[in-house]
Structure formats: structure tokens, C-alpha cells
C-alpha positions as CSV (number, residue, x, y, z in Angstrom):
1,X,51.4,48.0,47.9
2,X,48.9,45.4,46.5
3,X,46.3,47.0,44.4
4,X,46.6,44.3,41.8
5,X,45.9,41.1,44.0
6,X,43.0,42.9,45.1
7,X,41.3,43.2,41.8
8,X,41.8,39.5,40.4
9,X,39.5,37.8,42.9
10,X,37.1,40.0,41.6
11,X,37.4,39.0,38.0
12,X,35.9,35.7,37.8
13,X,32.6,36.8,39.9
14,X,32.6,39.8,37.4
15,X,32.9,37.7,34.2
16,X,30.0,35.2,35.2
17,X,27.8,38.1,36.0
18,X,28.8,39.4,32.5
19,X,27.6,35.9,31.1
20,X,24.5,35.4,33.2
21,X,22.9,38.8,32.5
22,X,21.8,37.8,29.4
23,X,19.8,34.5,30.3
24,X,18.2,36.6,33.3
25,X,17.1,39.3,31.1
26,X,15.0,37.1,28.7
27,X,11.5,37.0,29.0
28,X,9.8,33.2,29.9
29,X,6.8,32.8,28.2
30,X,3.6,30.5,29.9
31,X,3.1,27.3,27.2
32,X,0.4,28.0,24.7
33,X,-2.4,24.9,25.4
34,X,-4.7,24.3,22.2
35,X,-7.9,23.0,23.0
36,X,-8.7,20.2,20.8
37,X,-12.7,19.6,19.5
38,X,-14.3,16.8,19.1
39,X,-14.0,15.5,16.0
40,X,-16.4,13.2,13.9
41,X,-14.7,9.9,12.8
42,X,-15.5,7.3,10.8
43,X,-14.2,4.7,8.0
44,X,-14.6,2.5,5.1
45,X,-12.7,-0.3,3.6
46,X,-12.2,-0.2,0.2
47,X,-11.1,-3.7,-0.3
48,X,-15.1,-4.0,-0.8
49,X,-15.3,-1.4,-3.5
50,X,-14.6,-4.7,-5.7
51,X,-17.1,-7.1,-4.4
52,X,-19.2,-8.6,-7.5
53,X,-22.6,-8.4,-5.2
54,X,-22.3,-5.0,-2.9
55,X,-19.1,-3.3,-4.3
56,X,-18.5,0.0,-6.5
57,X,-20.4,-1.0,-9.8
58,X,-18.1,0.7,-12.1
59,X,-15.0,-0.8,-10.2
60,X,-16.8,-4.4,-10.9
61,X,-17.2,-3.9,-14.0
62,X,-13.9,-2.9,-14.9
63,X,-12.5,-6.0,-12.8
64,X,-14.6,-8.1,-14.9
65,X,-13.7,-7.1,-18.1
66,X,-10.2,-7.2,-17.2
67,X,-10.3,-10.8,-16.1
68,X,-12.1,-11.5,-20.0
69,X,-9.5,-9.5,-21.5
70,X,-6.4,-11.3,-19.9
71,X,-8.8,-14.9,-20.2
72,X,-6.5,-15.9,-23.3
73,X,-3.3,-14.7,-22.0
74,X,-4.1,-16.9,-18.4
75,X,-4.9,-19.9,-20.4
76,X,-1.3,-19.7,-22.1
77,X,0.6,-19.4,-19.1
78,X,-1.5,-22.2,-17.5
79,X,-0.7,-24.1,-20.9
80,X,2.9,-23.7,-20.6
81,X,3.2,-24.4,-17.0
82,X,1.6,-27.7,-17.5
83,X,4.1,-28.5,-19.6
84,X,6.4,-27.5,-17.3
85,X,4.6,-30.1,-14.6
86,X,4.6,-32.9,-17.4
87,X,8.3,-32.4,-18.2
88,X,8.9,-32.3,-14.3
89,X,7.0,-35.8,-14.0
90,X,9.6,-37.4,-16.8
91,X,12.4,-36.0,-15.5
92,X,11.3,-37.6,-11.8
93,X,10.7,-41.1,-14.0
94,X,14.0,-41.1,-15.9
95,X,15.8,-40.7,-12.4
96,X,15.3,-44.0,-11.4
97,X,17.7,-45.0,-13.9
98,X,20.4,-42.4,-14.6
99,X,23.0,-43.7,-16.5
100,X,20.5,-45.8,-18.9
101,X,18.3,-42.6,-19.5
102,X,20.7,-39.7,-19.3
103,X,20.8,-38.6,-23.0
104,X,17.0,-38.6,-22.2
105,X,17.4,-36.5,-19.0
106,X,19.7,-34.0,-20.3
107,X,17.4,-33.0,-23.2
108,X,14.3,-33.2,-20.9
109,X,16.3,-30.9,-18.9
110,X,17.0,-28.7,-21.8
111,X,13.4,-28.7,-22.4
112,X,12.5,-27.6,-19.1
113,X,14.8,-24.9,-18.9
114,X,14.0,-23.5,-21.7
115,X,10.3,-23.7,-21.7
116,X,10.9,-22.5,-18.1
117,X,12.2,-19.1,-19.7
118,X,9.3,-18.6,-21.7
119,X,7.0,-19.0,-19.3
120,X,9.1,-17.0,-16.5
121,X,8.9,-14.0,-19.7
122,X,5.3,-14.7,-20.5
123,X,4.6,-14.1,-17.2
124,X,6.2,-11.0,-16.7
125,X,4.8,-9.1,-20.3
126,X,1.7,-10.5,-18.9
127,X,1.8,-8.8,-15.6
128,X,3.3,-5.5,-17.1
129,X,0.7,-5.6,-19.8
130,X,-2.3,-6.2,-17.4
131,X,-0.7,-3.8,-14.6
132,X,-1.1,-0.8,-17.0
133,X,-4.4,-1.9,-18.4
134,X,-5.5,-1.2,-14.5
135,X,-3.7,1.9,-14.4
136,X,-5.5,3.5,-17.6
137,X,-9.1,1.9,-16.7
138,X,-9.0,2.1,-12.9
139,X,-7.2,5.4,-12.4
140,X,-10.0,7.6,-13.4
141,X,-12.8,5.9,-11.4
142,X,-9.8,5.8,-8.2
143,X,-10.3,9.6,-8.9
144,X,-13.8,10.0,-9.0
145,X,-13.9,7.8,-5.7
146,X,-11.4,10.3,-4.0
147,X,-13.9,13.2,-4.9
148,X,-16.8,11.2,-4.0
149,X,-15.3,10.5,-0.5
150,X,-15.0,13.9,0.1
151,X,-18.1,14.7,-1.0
152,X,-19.6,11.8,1.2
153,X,-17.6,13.0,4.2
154,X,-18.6,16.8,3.9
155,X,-22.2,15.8,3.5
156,X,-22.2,13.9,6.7
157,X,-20.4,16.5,8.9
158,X,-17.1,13.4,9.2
159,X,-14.6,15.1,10.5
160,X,-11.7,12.1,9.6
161,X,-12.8,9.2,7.3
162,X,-10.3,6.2,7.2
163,X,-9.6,3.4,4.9
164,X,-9.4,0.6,7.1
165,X,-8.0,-2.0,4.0
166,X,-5.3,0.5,4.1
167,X,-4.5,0.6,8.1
168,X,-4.6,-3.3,8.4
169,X,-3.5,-4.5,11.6
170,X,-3.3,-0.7,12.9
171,X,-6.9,-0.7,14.1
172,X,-7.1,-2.7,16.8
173,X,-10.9,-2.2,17.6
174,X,-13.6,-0.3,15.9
175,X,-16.9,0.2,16.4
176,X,-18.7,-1.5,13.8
177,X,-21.6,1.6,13.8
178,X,-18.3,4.0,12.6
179,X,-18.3,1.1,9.5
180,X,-19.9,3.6,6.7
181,X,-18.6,1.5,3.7
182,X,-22.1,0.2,2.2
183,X,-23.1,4.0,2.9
184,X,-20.5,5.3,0.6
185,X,-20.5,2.5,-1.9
186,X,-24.3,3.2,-2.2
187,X,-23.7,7.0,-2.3
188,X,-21.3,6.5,-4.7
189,X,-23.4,4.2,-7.1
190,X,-26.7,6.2,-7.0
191,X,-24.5,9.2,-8.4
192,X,-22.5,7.2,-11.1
193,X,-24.6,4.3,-12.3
């Protein structure tokens, strides 16, 4: 009597049927392929927006009297790095003889470094000080460009307008006919004077 031995064989075979029926029964479907149209492409660089002669005029303008407002503070730091230079110079002279000049060198050196702290802090309240001054008067008109541009683009039917100073070495080769940067800067100019 072997009813048993019979059956087991029979087991494993069942069991991966069991398992496979489930991977059979789902449905494939074909792959979806979405057509792509044409699109209408073009840039600008807006590393001209600041050019004195052919840039944004409001951008210019703002540039300019940044660079008047910051003229006194630029003239301090030069100031105080000359210094810096002259102190440099004696310190190079006294070298040449140490030991009789080194109550000399060690306040030169004093000097240096601290005049070398002011300026290092000068500089930096400058740059913080002049950063947000570009922030408050630049932010707005960096605004109005961003809805100008859009405007621009929808006007022209441009499907994807770039900003090549912003891609760098990533365009590789452009025609220069997709160049619409004088376009816009004009566009832009004729509506905000």
C-alpha cells in the first residue's frame, strides 16, 4: 500500500502552479508613446542686461548709482590697503637687518596686523552693506524682467527661452539667429523707460 509516496511528487509541480497563476493572469499592457511637438526655442543672456551702451536702462542705472553710492566706502578700503602695501614695503626693508631693527619690525608687524583687521572688517560690512543695497534696488526690476520675459516669450510664440549667462559652458553651440537678447532688452526698455 503506497498512496502516500504517490501524492508528494505531485506537490512541488502543484505549489509552483499555485505561485505562477498569478503572474499569468495579469494583463500586459502595449507602452504608451507620447508624441512630442516641435517646440519654438530661443535665448538671451542676461549678463548684457547691465551693459552701460545696449543693456536694460533701469538695471544701468541702478549699477551706476550703486557704484556712486559705495565711491567713498571704495576709496577707504583702497586707503587702508595702501597702508597695508607701505607697511609691507618697511617690513621687507627692515629685514635686511634683523637683529638691529627688530623692535622696529615687531611694532611694524603689530601695525600690519592690526590695520590688516580693519581692513579685512571693512571689507566685509562693506560687502554686506552693498550686497543688500542690490537686493532692495535690483530685486524689483529682477521681477519686472521675469514678467517681461514672459510676456516677450508669449508674444513671440517661444516655446522655451533660456538664459545662456546662466547655462555657461552647457551650450555647446547655438545658433546665433536663436540670440534674441537685444530683442528683449529693447522690448523691455520701450515699456519701462
Amino acid at each position: 500500500y503506497t498512496p502516500m509516496k504517490s501524492s508528494i511528487p505531485f506537490l512541488p509541480a502543484l505549489l509552483a502552479l499555485a505561485l505562477a497563476a498569478p503572474l499569468t493572469a495579469q494583463t500586459t499592457s502595449a507602452a504608451v508613446v507620447k508624441t512630442v511637438e516641435p517646440v519654438r526655442l530661443a535665448y538671451v543672456n542676461s549678463s548684457a542686461f547691465l551693459d552701460e551702451q545696449a543693456g536694460i536702462k533701469q538695471l544701468v542705472k541702478v549699477a551706476q548709482g550703486l557704484e556712486l553710492e559705495f565711491s567713498g566706502t571704495q576709496s577707504e578700503l583702497s586707503l587702508l590697503n595702501e597702508k597695508l602695501r607701505t607697511i609691507v614695503g618697511e617690513l621687507t626693508k627692515l629685514n635686511a637687518d634683523p637683529v638691529a631693527n627688530a623692535k622696529a619690525m615687531a611694532e611694524q608687524q603689530a601695525a600690519g596686523q592690526k590695520l590688516q583687521q580693519e581692513l579685512q572688517g571693512k571689507q566685509q560690512a562693506a560687502q554686506e552693506a552693498y550686497n543688500k543695497r542690490v537686493q532692495e534696488l535690483q530685486a524689483p526690476i529682477a521681477a519686472e524682467i521675469g514678467k517681461e520675459i514672459g510676456a516677450f516669450s508669449k508674444e513671440r510664440n517661444i516655446d522655451l527661452l533660456l538664459d545662456l549667462a546662466k547655462l555657461g559652458e552647457a551650450v555647446l553651440n547655438a545658433k546665433p539667429e536663436l540670440d534674441l537678447t537685444t530683442d528683449f532688452v529693447k522690448f523691455y526698455n520701450t515699456r519701462h523707460p
